[in-house]
C-alpha positions in Angstrom: 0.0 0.0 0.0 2.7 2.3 0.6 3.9 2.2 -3.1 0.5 3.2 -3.7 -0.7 6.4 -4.6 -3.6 6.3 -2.3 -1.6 5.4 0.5 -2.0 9.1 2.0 -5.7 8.5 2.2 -5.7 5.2 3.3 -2.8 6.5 5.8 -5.3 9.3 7.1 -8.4 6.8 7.8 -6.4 4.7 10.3 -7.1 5.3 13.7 -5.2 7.6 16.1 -4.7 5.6 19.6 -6.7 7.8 22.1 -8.6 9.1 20.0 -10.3 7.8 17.6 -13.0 4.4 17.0 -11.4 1.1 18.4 -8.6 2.4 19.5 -9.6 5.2 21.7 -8.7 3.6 24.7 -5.0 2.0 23.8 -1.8 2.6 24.4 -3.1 4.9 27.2 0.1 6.8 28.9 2.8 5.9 26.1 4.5 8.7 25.0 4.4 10.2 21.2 1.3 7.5 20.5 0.1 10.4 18.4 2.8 8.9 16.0 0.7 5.6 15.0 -1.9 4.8 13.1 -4.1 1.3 13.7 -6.8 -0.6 12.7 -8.1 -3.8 14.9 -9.7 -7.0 14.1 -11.2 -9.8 16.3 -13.1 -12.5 15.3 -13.5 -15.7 17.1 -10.5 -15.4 19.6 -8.5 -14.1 17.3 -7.4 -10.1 17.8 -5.0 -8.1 15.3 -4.1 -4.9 15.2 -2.1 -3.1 12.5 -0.8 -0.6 11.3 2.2 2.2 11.1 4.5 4.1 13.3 5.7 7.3 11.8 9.0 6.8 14.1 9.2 10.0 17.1 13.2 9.2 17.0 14.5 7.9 13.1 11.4 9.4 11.3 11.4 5.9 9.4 7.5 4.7 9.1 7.1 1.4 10.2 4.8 -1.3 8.8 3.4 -3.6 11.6 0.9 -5.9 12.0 0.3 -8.6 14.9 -2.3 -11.4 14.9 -2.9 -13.8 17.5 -5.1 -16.6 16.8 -6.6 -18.9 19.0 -5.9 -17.7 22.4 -7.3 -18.7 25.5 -6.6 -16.2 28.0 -8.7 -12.8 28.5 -8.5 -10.7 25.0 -7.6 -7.4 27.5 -4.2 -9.9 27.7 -3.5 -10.0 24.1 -4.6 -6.5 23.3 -2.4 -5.2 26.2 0.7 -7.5 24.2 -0.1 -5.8 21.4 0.3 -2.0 23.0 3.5 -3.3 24.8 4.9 -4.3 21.3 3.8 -1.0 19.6 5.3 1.0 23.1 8.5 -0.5 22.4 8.7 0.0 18.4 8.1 3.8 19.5 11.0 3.7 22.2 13.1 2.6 19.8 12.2 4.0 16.5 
């Protein structure tokens, strides 16, 4: 999609954490989360979430997408792994 040359408006329709649709309540109290942009997906015990991080520190955008499928332990677990993940992409990136 990036190659794309819709990608700016596909880009711009992702979710902002803390703001916007499902992810309005992630990745509460992480610094510079204003830098991703998410969509979820759950179906079935099976949660995603993906997206990109416009990087606060190399200004590199980074593609990510995590799925986990099959789970059996409380969705607020895997959907708090999934925040942890992005948390650490944006300390480092």
């Amino acid at each position: 999609m990036y190659r794309s040359p819709n990608f700016q408006t596909y880009y711009e329709s992702l979710a902002i954490p803390g703001e916007d649709r499902s992810v309005r309540n992630r990745l509460e109290d992480v610094e510079n989360k204003d830098c991703v942009r998410a969509k979820t997906g759950y179906i079935a015990n099976t949660s995603s979430l993906s997206g990109y991080i416009d990087g606060p520190h190399s200004g590199h955008l980074i593609a990510f997408s995590f799925l986990v499928n099959n789970y059996s332990c409380a969705t607020s677990y895997v959907t708090d792994w999934h925040d942890s993940v992005v948390s650490v992409l944006l300390s480092e990136y």
